[in-house]
C-alpha positions in Angstrom: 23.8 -36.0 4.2 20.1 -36.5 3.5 19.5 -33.9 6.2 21.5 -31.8 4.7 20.2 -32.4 1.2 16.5 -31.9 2.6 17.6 -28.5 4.2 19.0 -26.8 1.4 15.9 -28.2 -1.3 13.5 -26.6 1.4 15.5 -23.0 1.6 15.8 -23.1 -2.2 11.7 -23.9 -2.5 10.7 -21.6 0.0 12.3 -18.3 -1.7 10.3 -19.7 -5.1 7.4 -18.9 -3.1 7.8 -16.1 -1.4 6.3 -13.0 -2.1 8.2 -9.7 -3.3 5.5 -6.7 -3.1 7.8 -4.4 -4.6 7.5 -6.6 -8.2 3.5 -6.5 -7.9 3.5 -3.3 -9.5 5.5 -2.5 -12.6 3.8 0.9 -13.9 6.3 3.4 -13.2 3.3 6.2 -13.0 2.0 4.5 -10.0 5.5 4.0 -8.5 6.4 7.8 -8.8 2.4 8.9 -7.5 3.1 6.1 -4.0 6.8 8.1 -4.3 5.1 11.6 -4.2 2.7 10.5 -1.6 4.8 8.3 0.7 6.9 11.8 0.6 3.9 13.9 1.8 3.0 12.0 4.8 6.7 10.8 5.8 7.1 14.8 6.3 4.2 14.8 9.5 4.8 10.8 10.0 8.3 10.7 10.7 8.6 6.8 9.1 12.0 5.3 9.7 13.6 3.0 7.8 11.4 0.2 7.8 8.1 2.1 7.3 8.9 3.6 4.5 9.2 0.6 2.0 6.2 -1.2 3.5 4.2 2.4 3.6 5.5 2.7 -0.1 4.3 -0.9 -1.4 0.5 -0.5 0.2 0.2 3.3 -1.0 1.1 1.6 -4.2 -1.3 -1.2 -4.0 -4.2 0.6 -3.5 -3.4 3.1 -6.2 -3.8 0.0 -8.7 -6.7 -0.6 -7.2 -8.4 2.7 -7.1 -7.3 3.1 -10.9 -9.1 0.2 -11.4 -12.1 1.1 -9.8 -11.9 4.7 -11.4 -12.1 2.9 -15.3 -14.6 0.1 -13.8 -17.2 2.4 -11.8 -19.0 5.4 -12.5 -21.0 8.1 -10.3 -22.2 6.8 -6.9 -20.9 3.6 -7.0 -17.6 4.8 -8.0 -17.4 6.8 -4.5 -18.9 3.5 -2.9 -16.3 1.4 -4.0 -13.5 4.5 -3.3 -14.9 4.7 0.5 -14.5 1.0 1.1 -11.3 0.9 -0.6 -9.8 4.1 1.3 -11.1 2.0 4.3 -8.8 -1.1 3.7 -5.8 0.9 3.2 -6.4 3.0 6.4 -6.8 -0.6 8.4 -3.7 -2.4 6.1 -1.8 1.1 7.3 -2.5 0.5 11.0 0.4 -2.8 10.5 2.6 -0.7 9.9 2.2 2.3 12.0 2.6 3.2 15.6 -0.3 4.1 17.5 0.3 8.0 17.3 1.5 8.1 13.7 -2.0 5.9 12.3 -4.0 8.5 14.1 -2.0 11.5 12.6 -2.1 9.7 9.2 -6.4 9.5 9.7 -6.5 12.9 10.2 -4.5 13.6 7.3 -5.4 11.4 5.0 -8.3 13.6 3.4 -6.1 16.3 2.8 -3.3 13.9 1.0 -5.5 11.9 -0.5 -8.6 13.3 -1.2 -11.8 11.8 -2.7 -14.0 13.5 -5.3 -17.3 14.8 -4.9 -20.3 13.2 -6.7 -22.7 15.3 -7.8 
């Protein structure tokens, strides 16, 4: 019974703690821009069902960030900050894509997701 007791307790405590990266963002702009972009690359990509959620959720993280980075930044080290950021998300993308679709996303990446120019 204690067992029992014990099991249930730690598969109730464990999904307290578990993390949801769908609920990390809640502004619905950023939602429909990862939508809009996830769709853009899922037409050369080809993700399947499981790809496209996880593809989703880290377009979407990086958007945040990038915003933030856009209203905290200015000039050069704005585009400093964009490079290394744009740097993470191409390594966080190679978790979730095969071999031939992370090197496809690389070379498309600058026309999808641009950065400016600093002048």
């Amino acid at each position: 019974m204690k067992t029992l007791m014990a099991f249930f307790f730690i598969l109730y405590s464990s999904s307290l703690f578990a993390q949801f990266p769908q609920a990390s963002v809640t502004d619905i702009n950023v939602k429909l821009r990862a939508d809009k972009i996830t769709a853009e690359y899922n037409k050369h990509l080809g993700l399947n069902g499981i790809q496209i959620p996880l593809f989703k959720n880290k377009i979407a993280h990086y958007l945040v960030l990038a915003d933030e980075i856009k209203k905290n930044n200015e000039g050069r080290e704005e585009l400093n900050a964009l490079v290394e950021m744009q740097a993470n998300e191409s390594l966080a993308m190679n978790d979730i894509l095969t071999l031939y679709q992370y090197r496809l996303y690389k070379k498309l990446k600058p026309e999808i997701q641009p950065l400016k120019m600093v002048e």
